[in-house]
TORZALUM-213359 format. One record per residue (C-alpha): residue in three letters; x, y, z; residue number from 1. Coordinates in steps of 0.1 Angstrom, whole numbers, padded with zeros to 4 digits. Example, Ala and Ser with C-alpha at 12.3 -4.5 7.8 and 13.67 -1.06 7.14 Angstrom:
BEGIN
type = ala; u = 0123; v = -0045; w = 0078; seq = 1 $
type = ser; u = 0137; v = -0011; w = 0071; seq = 2 $
***
This chain:
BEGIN
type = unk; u = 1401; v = 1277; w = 0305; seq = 1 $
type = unk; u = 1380; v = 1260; w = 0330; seq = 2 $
type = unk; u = 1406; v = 1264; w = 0360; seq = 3 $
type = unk; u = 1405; v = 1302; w = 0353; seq = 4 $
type = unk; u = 1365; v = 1301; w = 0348; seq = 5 $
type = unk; u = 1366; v = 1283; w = 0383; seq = 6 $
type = unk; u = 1392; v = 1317; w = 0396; seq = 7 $
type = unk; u = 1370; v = 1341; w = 0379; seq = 8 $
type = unk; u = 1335; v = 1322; w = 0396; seq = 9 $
type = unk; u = 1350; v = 1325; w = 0429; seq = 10 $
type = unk; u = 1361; v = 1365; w = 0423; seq = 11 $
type = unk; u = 1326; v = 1368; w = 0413; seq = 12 $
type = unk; u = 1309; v = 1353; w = 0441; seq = 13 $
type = unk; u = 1332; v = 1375; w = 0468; seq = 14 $
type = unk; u = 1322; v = 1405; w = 0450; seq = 15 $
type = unk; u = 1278; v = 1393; w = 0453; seq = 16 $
type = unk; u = 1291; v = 1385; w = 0488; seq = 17 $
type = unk; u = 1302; v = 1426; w = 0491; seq = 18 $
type = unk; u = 1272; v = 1438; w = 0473; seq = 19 $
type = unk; u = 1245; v = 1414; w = 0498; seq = 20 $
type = unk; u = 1267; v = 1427; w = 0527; seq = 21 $
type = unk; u = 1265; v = 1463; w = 0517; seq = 22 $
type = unk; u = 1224; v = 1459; w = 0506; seq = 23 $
type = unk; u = 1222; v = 1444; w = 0548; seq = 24 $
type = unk; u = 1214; v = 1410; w = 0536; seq = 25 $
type = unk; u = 1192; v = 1395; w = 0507; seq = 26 $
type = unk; u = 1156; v = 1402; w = 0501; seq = 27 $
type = unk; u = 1126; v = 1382; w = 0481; seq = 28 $
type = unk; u = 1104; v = 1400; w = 0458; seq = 29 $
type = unk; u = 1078; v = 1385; w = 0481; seq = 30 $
type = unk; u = 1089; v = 1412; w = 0506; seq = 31 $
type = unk; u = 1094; v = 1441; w = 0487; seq = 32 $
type = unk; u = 1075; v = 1468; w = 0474; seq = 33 $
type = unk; u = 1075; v = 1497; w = 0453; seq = 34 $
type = unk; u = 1074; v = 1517; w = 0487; seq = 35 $
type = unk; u = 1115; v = 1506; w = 0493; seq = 36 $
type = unk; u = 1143; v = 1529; w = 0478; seq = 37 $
type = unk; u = 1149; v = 1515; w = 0445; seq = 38 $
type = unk; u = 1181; v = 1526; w = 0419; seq = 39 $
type = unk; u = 1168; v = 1542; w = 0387; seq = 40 $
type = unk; u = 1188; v = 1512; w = 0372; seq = 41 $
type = unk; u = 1201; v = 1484; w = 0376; seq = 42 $
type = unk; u = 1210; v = 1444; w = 0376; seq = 43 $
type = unk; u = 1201; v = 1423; w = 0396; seq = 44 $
type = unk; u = 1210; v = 1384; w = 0403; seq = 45 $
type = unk; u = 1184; v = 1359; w = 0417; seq = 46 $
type = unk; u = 1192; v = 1326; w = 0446; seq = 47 $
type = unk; u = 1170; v = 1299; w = 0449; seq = 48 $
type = unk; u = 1161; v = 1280; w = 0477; seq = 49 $
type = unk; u = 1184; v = 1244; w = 0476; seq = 50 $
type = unk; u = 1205; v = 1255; w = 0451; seq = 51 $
type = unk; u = 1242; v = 1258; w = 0459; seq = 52 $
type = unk; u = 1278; v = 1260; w = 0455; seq = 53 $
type = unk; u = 1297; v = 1230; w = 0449; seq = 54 $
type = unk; u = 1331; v = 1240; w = 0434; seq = 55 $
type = unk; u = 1336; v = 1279; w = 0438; seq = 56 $
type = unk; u = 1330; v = 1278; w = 0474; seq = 57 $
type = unk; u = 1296; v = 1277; w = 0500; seq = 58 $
type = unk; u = 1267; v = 1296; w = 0500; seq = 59 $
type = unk; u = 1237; v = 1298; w = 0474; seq = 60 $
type = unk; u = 1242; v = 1298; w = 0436; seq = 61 $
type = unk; u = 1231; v = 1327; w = 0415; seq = 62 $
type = unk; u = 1204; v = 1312; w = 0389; seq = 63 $
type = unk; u = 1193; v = 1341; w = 0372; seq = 64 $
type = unk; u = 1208; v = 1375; w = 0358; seq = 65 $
type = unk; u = 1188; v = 1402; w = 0345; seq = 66 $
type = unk; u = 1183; v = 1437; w = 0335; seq = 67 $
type = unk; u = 1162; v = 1465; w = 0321; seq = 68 $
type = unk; u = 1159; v = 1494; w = 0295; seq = 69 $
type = unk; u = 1186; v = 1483; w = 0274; seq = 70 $
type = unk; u = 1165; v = 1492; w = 0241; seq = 71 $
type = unk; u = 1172; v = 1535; w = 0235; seq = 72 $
type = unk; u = 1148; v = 1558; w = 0249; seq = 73 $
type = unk; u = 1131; v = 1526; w = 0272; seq = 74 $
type = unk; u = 1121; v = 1543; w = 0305; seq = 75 $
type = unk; u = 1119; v = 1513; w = 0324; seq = 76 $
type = unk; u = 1127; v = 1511; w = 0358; seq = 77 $
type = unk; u = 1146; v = 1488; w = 0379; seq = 78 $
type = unk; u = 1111; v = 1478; w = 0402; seq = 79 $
type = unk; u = 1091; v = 1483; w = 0377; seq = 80 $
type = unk; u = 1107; v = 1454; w = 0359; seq = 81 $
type = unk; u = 1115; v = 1432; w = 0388; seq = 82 $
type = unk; u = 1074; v = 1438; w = 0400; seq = 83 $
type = unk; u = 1065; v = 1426; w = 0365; seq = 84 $
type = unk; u = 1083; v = 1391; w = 0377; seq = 85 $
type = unk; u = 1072; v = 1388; w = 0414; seq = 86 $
type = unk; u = 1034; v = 1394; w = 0400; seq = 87 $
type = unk; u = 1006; v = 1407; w = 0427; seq = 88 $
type = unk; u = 1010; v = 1410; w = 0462; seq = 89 $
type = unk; u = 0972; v = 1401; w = 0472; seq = 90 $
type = unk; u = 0958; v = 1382; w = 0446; seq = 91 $
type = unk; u = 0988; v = 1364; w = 0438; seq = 92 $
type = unk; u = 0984; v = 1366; w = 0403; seq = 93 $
type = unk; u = 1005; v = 1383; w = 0376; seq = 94 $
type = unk; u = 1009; v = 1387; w = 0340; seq = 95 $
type = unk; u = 1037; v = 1361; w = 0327; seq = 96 $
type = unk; u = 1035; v = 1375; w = 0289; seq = 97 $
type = unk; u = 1053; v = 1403; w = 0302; seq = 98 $
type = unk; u = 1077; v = 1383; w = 0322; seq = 99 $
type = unk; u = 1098; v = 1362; w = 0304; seq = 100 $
type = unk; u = 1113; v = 1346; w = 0337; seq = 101 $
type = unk; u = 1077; v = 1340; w = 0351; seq = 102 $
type = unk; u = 1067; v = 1322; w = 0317; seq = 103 $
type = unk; u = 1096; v = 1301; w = 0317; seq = 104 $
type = unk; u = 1094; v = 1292; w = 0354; seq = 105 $
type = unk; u = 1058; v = 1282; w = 0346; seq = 106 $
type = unk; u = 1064; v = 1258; w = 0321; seq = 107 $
type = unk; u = 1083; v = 1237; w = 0343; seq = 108 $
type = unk; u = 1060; v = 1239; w = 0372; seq = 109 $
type = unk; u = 1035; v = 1228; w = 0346; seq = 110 $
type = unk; u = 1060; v = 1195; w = 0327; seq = 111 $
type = unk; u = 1072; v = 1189; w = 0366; seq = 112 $
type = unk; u = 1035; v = 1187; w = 0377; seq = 113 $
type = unk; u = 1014; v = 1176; w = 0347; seq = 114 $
type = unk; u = 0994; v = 1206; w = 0344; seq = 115 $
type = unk; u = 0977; v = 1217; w = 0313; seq = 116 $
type = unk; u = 0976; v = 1252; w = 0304; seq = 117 $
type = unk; u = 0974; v = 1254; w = 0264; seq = 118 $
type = unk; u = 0975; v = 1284; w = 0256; seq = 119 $
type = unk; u = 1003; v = 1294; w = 0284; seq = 120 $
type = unk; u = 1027; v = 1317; w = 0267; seq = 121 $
type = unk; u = 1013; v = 1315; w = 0238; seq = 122 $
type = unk; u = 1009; v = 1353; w = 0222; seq = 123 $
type = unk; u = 1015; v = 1389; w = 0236; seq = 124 $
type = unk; u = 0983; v = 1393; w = 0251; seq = 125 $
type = unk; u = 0950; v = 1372; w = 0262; seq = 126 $
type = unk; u = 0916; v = 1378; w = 0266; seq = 127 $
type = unk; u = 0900; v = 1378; w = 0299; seq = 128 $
type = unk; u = 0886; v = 1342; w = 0295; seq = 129 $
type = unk; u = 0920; v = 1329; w = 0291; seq = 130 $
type = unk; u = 0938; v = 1350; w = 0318; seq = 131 $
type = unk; u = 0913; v = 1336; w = 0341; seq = 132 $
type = unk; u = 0917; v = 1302; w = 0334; seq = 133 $
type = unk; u = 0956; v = 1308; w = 0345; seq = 134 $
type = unk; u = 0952; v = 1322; w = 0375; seq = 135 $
type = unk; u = 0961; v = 1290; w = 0395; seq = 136 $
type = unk; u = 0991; v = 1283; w = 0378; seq = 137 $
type = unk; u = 1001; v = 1322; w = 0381; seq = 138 $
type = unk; u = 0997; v = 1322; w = 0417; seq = 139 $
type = unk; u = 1021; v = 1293; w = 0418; seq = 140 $
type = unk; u = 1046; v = 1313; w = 0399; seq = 141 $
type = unk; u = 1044; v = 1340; w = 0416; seq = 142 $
type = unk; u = 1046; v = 1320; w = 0448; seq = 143 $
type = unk; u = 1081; v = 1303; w = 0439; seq = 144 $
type = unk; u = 1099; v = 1337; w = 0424; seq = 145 $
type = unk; u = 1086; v = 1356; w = 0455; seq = 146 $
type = unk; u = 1102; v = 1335; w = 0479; seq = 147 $
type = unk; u = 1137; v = 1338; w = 0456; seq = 148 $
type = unk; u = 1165; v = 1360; w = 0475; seq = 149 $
type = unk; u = 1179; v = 1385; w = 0456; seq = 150 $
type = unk; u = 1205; v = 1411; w = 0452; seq = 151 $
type = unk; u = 1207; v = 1442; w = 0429; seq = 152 $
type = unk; u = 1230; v = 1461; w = 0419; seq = 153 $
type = unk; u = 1231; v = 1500; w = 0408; seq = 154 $
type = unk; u = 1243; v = 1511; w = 0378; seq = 155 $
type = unk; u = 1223; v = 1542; w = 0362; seq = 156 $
type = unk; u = 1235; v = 1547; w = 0330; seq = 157 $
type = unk; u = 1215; v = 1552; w = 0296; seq = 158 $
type = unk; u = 1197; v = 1529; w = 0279; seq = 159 $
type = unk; u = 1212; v = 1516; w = 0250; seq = 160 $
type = unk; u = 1234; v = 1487; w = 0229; seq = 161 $
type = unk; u = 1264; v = 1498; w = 0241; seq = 162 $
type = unk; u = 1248; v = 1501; w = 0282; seq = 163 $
type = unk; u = 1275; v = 1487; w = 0308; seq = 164 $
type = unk; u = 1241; v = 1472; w = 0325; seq = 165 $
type = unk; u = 1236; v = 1455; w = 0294; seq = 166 $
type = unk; u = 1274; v = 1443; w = 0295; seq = 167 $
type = unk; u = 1274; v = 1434; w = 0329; seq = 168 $
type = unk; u = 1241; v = 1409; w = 0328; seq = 169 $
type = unk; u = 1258; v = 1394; w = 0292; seq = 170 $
type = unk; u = 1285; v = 1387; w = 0308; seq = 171 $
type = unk; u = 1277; v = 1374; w = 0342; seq = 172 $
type = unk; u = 1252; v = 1352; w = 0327; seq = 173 $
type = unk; u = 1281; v = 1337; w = 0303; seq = 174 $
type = unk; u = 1302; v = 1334; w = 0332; seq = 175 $
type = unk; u = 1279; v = 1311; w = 0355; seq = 176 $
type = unk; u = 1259; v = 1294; w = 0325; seq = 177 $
type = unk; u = 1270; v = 1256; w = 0318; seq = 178 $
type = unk; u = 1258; v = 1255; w = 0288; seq = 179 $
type = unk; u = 1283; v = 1234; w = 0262; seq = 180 $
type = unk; u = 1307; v = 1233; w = 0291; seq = 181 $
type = unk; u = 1320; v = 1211; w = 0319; seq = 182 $
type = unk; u = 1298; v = 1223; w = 0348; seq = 183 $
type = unk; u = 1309; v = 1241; w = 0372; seq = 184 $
type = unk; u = 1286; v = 1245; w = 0404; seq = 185 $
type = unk; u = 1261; v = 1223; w = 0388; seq = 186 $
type = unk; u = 1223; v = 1225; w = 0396; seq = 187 $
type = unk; u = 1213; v = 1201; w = 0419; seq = 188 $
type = unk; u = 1191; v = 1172; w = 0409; seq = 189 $
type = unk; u = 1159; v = 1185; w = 0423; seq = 190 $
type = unk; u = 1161; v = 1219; w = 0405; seq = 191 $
type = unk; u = 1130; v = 1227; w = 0384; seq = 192 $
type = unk; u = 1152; v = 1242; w = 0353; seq = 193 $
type = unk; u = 1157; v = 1205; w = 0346; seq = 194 $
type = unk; u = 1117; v = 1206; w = 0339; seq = 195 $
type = unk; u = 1117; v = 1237; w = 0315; seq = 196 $
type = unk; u = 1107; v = 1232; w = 0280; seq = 197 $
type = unk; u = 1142; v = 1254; w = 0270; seq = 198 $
type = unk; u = 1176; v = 1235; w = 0263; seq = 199 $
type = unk; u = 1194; v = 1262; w = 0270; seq = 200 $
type = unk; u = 1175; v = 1266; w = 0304; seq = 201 $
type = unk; u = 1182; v = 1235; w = 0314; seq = 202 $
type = unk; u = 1222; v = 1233; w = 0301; seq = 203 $
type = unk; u = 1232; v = 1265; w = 0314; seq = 204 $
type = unk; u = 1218; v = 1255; w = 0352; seq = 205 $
type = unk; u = 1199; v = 1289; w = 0349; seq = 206 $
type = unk; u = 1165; v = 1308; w = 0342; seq = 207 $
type = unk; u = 1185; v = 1324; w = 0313; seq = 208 $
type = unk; u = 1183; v = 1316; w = 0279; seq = 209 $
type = unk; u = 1201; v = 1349; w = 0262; seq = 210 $
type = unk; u = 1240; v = 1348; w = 0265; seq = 211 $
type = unk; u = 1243; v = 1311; w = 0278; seq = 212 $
type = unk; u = 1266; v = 1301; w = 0247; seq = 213 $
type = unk; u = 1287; v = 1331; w = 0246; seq = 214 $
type = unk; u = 1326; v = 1338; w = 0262; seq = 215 $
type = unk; u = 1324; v = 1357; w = 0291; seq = 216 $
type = unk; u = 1352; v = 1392; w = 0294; seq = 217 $
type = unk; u = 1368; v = 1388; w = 0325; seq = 218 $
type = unk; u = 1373; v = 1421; w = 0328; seq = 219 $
type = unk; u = 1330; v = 1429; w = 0332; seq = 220 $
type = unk; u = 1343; v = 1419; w = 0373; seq = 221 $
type = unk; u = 1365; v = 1448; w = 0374; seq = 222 $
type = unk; u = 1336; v = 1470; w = 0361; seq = 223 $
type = unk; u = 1311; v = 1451; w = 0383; seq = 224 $
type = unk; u = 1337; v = 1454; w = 0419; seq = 225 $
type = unk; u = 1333; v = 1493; w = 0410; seq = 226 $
type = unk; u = 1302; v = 1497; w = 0408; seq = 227 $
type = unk; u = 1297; v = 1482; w = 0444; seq = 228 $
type = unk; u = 1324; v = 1504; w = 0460; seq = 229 $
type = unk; u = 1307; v = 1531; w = 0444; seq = 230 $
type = unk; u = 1270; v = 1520; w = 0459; seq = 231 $
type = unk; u = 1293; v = 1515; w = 0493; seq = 232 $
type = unk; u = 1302; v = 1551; w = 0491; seq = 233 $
type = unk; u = 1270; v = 1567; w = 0490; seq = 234 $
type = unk; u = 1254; v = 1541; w = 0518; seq = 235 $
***
């Protein structure tokens, strides 16, 4: 099972090679804007500076998978959602109750450094006073998942339980996660997952908690190889 996970990483990883070829390269969210020509919908897959392949092949790892409008009727869009993790531009600030990467990526800057931000994450919302007292450590998020290269991926279909969005991201994730498994281009020993409060975070090798225990379907690469002929087509 682990040789074939190791076949299917490396089909993967040539297929995000395509897709980052056909995008002209990778960006960071600290370079984008709303202003760029954004699918409706999408998935996209997040790099990180010093993390890298060490058994599928070279090049940078992928360390987080994620996706949007999956719930009927959501009319979230693909920026909207990846804005809502890069926070703002000019005050560097952001809002990480409404990202769960950017709460998750603050609470190992916070166990890594030895900050103390009580109420961080804690509840749906936050008065002013609070919010203010977080600004610091927001900037710092939004500092380290802006300078992140990423790639997305087009795939407009509805939202839903049954989305192929949905299926690709669930499957991707359980694909790369290491989570109960013999690793497979493990995290390197500097990585600030190893600092998140989340087991599963810190298992898996990636800012993904959902879908880390489950059995990949080898057959989401077909699904995810068309959909990037397809975005190739229309370029």
């Amino acid at each position: 099972m682990e040789s074939q996970r190791l076949v299917d990483l490396q089909k993967f990883y040539s297929i995000i090679a395509r897709l980052e070829k056909g995008l002209g390269g990778a960006r960071t969210l600290g370079s984008c804007s709303g202003r760029l020509t954004w699918p409706k919908r999408g998935v996209y897959f997040f790099m990180e500076d010093g993390e890298v392949r060490s058994n599928s092949g070279s090049g940078p790892r992928i360390v987080r998978v994620g996706t949007h409008a999956l719930k009927t009727a959501s009319g979230t869009r693909l920026w909207t959602r990846l804005s809502q993790h890069r926070g703002r531009l000019r005050s560097g600030g952001g809002n990480h109750r409404g990202s769960i990467f950017r709460l998750i990526v603050g609470t190992a800057l916070m166990a890594r450094h030895g900050y103390e931000f009580p109420m961080w994450g804690s509840g749906q919302s936050a008065s002013a006073e609070i919010r203010a007292g977080e600004v610091e450590l927001e900037r710092e998020v939004t500092g380290f998942i802006g300078a992140m290269p990423f790639v997305w991926i087009e795939i407009d279909d509805e939202p839903g339980a049954d989305s192929m969005r949905g299926y690709v991201e669930r499957n991707a994730i359980a694909l790369l996660s290491n989570f109960g498994k013999t690793p497979v281009d493990a995290p390197s020993a500097g990585w600030l997952g190893h600092d998140c409060n989340r087991e599963r975070i810190r298992k898996s090798g990636l800012w993904n908690s959902n879908h880390v225990d489950e059995v990949y379907d080898p057959a989401f690469l077909e699904c995810l190889e068309r959909h990037v002929l397809a975005m190739e087509e229309v370029a």
